[in-house]
N, C-alpha and C positions, 0 to 999 in steps of 0.2 A: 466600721472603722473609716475616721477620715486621715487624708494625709493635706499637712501643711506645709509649704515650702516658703523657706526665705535665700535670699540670694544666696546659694552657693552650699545649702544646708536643708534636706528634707528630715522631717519628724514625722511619725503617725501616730495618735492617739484616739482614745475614743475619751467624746466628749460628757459624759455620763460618769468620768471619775474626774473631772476640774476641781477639786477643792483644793485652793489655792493655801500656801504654806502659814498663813494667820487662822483657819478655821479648824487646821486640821489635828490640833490640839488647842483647849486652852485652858487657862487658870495659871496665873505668876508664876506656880513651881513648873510647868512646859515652860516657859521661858528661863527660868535661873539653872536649870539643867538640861536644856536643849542641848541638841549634838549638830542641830540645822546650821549651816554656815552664812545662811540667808535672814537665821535669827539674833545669832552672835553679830554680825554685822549691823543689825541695827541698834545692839545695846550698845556697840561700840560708836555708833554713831551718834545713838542718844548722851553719852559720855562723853563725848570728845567735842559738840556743841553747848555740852553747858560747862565745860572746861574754857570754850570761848566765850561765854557771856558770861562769865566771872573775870576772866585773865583783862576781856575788853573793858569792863567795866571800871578796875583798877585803871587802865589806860588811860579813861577819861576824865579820870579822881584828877591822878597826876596832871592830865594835858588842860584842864581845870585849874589848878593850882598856878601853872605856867604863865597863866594870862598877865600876870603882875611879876614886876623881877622881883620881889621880897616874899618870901614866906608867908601868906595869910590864910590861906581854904584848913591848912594841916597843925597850924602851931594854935598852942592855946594862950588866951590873950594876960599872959602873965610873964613874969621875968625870967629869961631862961627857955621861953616859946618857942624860939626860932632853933633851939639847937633840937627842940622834940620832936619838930617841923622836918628838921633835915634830917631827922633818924628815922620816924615813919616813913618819907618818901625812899629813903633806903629800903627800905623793908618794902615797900610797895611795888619799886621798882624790882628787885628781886623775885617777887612772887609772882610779877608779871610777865617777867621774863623767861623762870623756870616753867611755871603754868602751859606758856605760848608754847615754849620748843620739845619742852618733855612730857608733855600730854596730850597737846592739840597736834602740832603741825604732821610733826614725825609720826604718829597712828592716823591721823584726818583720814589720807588716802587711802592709803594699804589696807589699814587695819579695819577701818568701818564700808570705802566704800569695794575695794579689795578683796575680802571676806564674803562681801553677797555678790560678786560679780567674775569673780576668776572661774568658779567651779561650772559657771554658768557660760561663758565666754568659750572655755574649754569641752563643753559639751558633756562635762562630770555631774553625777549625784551630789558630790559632796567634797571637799576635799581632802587628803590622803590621810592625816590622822584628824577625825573629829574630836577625838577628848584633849587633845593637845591645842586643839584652836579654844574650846573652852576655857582651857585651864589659862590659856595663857589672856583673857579678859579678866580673868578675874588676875591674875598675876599684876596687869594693868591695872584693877580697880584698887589692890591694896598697894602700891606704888606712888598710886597719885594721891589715897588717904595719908600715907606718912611723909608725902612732902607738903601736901597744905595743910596739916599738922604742926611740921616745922618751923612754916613760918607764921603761922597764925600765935601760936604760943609761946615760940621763942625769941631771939633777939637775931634775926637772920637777915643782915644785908651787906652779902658780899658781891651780892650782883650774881644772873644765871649763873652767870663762867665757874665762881666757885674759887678763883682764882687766890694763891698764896700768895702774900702771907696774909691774908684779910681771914682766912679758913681756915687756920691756923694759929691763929689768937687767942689765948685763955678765954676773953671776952663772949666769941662765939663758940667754941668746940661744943657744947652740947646739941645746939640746934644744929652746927654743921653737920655733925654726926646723922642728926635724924634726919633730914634732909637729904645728904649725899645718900644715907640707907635706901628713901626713896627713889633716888634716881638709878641707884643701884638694883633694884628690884625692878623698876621701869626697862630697863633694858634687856630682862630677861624673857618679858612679855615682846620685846623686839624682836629677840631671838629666835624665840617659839613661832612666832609668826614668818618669822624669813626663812626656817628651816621647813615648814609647811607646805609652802607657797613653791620652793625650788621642788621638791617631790610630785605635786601636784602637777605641775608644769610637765615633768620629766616622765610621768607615770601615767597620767589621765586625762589626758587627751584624746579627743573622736578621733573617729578612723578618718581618717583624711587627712587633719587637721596636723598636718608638718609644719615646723618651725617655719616655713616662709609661706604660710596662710596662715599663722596667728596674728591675733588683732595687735596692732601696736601697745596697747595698754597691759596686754601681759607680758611681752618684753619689757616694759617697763619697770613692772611690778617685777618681774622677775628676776630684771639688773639690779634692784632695789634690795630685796631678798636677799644676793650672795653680798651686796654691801653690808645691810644686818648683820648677817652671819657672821660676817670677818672684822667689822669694825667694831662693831659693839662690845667682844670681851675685851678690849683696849681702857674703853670708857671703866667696864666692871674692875680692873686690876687698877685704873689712877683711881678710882674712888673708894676703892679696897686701904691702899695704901694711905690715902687722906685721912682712912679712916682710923688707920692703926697708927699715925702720925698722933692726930691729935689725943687718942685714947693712953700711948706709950711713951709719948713725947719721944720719940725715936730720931726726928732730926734728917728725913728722905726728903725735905722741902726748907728743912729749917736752916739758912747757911752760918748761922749761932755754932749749929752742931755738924758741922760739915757738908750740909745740903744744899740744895740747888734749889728758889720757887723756879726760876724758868723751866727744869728740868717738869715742874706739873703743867705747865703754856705747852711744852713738846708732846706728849702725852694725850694733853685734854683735843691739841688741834687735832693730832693723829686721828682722833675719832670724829671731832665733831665737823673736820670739813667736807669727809663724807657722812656726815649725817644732814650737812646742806643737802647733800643728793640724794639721801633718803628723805627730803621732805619735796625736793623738787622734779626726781626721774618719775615718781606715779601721776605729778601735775602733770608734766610732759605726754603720757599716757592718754590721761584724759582728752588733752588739746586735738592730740591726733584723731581721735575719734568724733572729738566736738564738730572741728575744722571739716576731716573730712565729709559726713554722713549730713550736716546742713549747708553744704555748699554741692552734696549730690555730686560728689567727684572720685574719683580714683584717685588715692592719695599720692600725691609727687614721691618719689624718691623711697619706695617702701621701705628696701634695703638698708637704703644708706641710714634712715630714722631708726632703726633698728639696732645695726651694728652702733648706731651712734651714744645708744644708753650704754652698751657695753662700755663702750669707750671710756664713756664718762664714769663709769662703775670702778673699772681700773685705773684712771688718771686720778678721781678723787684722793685716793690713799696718797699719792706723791706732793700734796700740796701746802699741808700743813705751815709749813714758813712763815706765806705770806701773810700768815696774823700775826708776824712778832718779826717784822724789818725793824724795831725798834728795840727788841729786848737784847742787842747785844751780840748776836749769834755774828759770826763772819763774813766778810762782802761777797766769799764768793757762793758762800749756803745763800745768801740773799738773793744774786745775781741766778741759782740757777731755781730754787721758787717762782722767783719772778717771771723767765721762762716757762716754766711749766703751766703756771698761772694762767697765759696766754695761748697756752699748749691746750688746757680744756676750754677755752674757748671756742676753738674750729668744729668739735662736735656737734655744740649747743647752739652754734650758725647754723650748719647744714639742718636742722629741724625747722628753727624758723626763717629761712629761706626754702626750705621746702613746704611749710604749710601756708605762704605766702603763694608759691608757686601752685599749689593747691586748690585756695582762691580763683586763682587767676582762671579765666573762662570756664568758672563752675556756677551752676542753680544754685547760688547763692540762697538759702532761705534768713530773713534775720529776725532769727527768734530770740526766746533769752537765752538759751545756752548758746548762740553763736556769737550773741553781743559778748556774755564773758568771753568768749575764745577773743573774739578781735580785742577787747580791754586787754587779757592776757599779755597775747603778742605787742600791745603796746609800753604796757609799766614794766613787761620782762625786760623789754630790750635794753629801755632806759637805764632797771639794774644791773643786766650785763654790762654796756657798756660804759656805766659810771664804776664798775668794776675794775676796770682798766687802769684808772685813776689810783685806787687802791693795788694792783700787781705792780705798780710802775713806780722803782724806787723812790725816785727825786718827790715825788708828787704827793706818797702816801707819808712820808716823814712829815708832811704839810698836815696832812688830812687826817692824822690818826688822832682815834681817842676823839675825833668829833661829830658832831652834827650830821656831818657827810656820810659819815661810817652808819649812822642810825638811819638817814636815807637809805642809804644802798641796800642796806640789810634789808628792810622794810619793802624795798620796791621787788625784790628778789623773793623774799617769804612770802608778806602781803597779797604785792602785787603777781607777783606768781604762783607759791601752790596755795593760798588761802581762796584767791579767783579763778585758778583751776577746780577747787576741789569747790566752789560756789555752782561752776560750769559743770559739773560731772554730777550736783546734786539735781540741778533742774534737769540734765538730759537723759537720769536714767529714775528721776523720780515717780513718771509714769509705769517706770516696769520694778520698783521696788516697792509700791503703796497701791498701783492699778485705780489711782486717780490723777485728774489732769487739772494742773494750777493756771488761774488766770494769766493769758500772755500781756494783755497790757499792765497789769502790774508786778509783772516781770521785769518790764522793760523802764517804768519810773526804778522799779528795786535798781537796776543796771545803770542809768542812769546817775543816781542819789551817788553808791557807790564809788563810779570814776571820780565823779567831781569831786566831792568828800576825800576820797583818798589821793588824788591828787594833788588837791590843795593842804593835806597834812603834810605831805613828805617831799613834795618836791620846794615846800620851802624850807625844811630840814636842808635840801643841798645848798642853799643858799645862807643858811646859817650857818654851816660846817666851812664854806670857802670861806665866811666873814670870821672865822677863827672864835666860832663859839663851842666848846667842849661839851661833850656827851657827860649824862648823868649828873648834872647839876640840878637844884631844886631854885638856884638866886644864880642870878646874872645881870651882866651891866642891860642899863635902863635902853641903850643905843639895839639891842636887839629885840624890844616889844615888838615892834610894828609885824614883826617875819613869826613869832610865839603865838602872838593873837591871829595870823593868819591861818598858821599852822592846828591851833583850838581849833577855830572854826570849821575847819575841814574836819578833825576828829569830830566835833557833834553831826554834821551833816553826815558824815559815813556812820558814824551809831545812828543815825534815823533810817540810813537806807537799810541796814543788815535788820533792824529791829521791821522796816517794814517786810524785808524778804519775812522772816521768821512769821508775822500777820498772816500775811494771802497766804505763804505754806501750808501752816496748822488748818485758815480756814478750807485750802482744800482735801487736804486730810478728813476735814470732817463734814464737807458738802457739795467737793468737788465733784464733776462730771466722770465717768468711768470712764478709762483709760481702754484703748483698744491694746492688743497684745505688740504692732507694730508702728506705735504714730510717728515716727521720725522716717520710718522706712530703711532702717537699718540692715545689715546683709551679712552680721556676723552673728552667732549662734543663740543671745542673750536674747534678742529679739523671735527666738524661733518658738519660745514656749510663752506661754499666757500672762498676764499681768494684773494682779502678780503672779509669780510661778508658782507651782503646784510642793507639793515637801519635797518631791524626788528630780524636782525639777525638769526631767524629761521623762514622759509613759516610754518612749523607745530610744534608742540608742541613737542619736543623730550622725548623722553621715556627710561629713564634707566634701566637696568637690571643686570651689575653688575658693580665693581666696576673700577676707571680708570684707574688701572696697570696692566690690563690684557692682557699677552703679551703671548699667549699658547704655542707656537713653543719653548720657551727657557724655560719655567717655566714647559713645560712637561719633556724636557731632562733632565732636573737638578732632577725632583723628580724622573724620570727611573734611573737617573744613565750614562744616553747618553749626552758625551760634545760635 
């Protein structure tokens, strides 16, 4: 027997059973009814990447289209072109949008990389129900089937939101129907996973391994979890009723028949603004671990990072409002949104002023995942605090419904969990495939990326203050110049994601092997082999302190020695 130790965590194994968790079965049916949580997480992840190079793809059609204010890439060169024009980019726009939020963003983290790394992190076999993690990918697989179904074959452009009375239209009820079905079933696979994930947490955990030595990323995941749980049957019962609206003509949204639509904007926000923080508390997760483990430091502020998802786990539900200061509602519901708004701000500071603090006199290493962490902390902030703009009454009655609105979202989503969950693919890529991807073209991939995404959206803000509206497909000719800038950023960011996906695949299939610790990591994920073995640990690992402990630079900083 040997015994391995990583900071704060010994394991003993003998090295004569290593078969790592791809050998130790194979043939497609081991995979389609695996019970591995390290399996399921990479179909989940092969699913939810090519859910982003379809949803991107559409993106580029449209930001394509854009370059000219009149309709020419979509309409066909006959009489009556330009209205076929603005009905596909309808449709385009819609599919791109539901694709992005209810297939990719919201599972990206949790669900693909979440699923191969919580059971692992927590020093478990596996997590608490395996048949319920399976079920619930495939519950995701037929979800996502019968929403690009919907739009594919029907006449479906109300836009993600879904929003009445657009959804409720003789014109669309069938495809809304199939549609909202999908997203309806999408969220039950949300469910299953966030009901998982809190037992897991709660239940299987190494000995040691107390709430204030777990790694930031499962607090994360696991503020994220009780958000799932609680918000999501919200989503299920407005789409329930959307759905027996349009089926019964029943008149819940219809104000013909006594109905309210704003009463479906109350409803849909309830859910979806903590479903922002289920696509951005597991990015948050990542950063910590990004930040800390390549700058070789004790993380700033364990605690306060910690409590701070909660925080935002619980404030999320109170916010709702501030999507609709325009629909009507009372000054003083507005006034205290608004508040509140500003309210989950203070948490989401203390993180990135602590992982700044972080940085600060640490062994910096700048790898690729540290480059995404610093982009991170750069495009988050931006969207935070172009967020402001949006809680702040006077300002957002300005900015709504435009350009701005499609910035901020973008730099928030995008710029945040799509470039977290980038940072979490390269920093845990070595211990989920046990090969190792070129770092210099990591670092062009990182590179291409900022600038690319940069140059799309942050002239989106500049479009949205010059009072140009969101979801148009024609616009006045005086806003070219900031549309073509804006293009060009989209093609340059699809050249960098399309070159990440390049060098990835090639070292999947010729990279260098992966040692079991190459970042020098000190929480438990790193303590088994890479890849991991099916059982993930031969013995029961044992913690003793906590997973930032990085001596060599956490002694000099408290001597005084840089």
């Amino acid at each position: 027997m040997a015994t391995t130790t990583v900071e704060g965590a010994t394991t003993a194994h003998d090295h004569s059973e290593d078969v790592d968790f791809y050998r130790s079965s194979r043939g497609i049916k081991s995979w389609l009814l695996t019970l591995d949580h390290k399996r399921i997480g990479l179909m989940y992840l092969a699913g939810v990447l090519l859910a982003f190079f379809a949803a991107g793809l559409i993106a580029i059609i449209f930001r394509a289209e854009l370059l000219t204010p009149q309709i020419d890439l979509l309409a066909p060169a006959t009489e009556g072109g330009a209205t076929v024009g603005r009905e596909l980019f309808n449709k385009l726009f819609t599919l791109h949008g539901a694709m992005m939020v209810f297939v990719f963003i919201i599972p990206a983290i949790p669900a693909a990389l979440g699923n191969f790394l919580l059971p692992l992190m927590l020093g478990a076999k596996d997590v608490a129900f395996p048949r319920l993690n399976l079920l619930s990918f495939y519950v995701w697989l037929v979800g996502t089937s019968i929403l690009v179904v919907a739009v594919l074959v029907g006449q479906l452009d109300t836009g993600w939101t879904f929003y009445t009375p657009y959804s409720t239209s003789t014109h669309g009820a069938a495809p809304v129907i199939l549609a909202v079905t999908g997203a309806f079933v999408l969220g039950f696979s949300s469910i299953l996973t966030g009901l998982n994930f809190v037992v897991t947490v709660h239940k299987m955990r190494a000995p040691g391994l107390t709430w204030n030595r777990m790694p930031l990323m499962i607090w994360a995941l696991y503020s994220t979890a009780v958000i799932q749980i609680l918000a999501t049957p919200v989503l299920a019962i407005t789409l329930l009723l959307l759905i027996f609206e349009n089926t019964f003509n029943v008149g819940i949204f219809n104000p013909a028949m006594g109905g309210d639509p704003v009463l479906f904007q109350h409803f849909f926000w309830f859910y979806s603004h903590p479903a922002v923080y289920i696509m951005i508390l597991p990015g948050f997760g990542v950063i910590s671990e990004v930040i800390a483990i390549h700058s070789r430091k004790h993380i700033f502020g364990y605690k306060a990072i910690a409590l701070s998802s909660v925080s935002i786990a619980i404030i999320s539900f109170l916010v709702w409002g501030h999507h609709m200061f325009v629909s009507g509602q009372s000054e003083f519901a507005s006034a205290l949104f608004s508040f509140l708004t500003f309210a989950v701000a203070v948490p989401t500071a203390i993180k990135v002023f602590s992982w700044v603090a972080t940085l600060y006199g640490g062994s910096i290493a700048f790898t690729t995942p540290m480059l995404y962490g610093l982009i991170f902390i750069f495009t988050f902030t931006i969207g935070g605090l172009t967020g402001l703009y949006l809680g702040t009454l006077s300002t957002d009655v300005h900015f709504h419904d435009s350009y701005f609105v499609v910035a901020h979202f973008h730099y928030v989503m995008m710029g945040g969990t799509v470039i977290a969950f980038i940072a979490g693919l390269h920093h845990w890529f070595p211990k989920m495939f046990g090969k190792m991807y070129n770092e210099t073209h990591g670092k062009i991939g990182a590179v291409l990326v900022f600038i690319g995404f940069n140059l799309t959206f942050f002239s989106q803000f500049l479009l949205g203050a010059n009072g140009m509206p969101r979801r148009y497909a024609e616009y006045d000719p005086h806003f070219q110049p900031l549309h073509v800038a804006s293009s060009i950023g989209s093609f340059i960011l699809a050249a960098g994601l399309m070159w990440i996906a390049i060098y990835l695949v090639r070292a999947l299939i010729s990279g260098p092997k992966a040692t079991a610790n190459p970042w020098g990591g000190a929480s438990l994920e790193w303590a088994t082999t890479s890849p991991p073995i099916t059982h993930n640990f031969h013995d029961t690992p044992h913690v003793d302190s906590d997973p930032y402990n990085f001596p060599e630079i956490d002694h000099s900083i408290k001597t005084g020695h840089h």
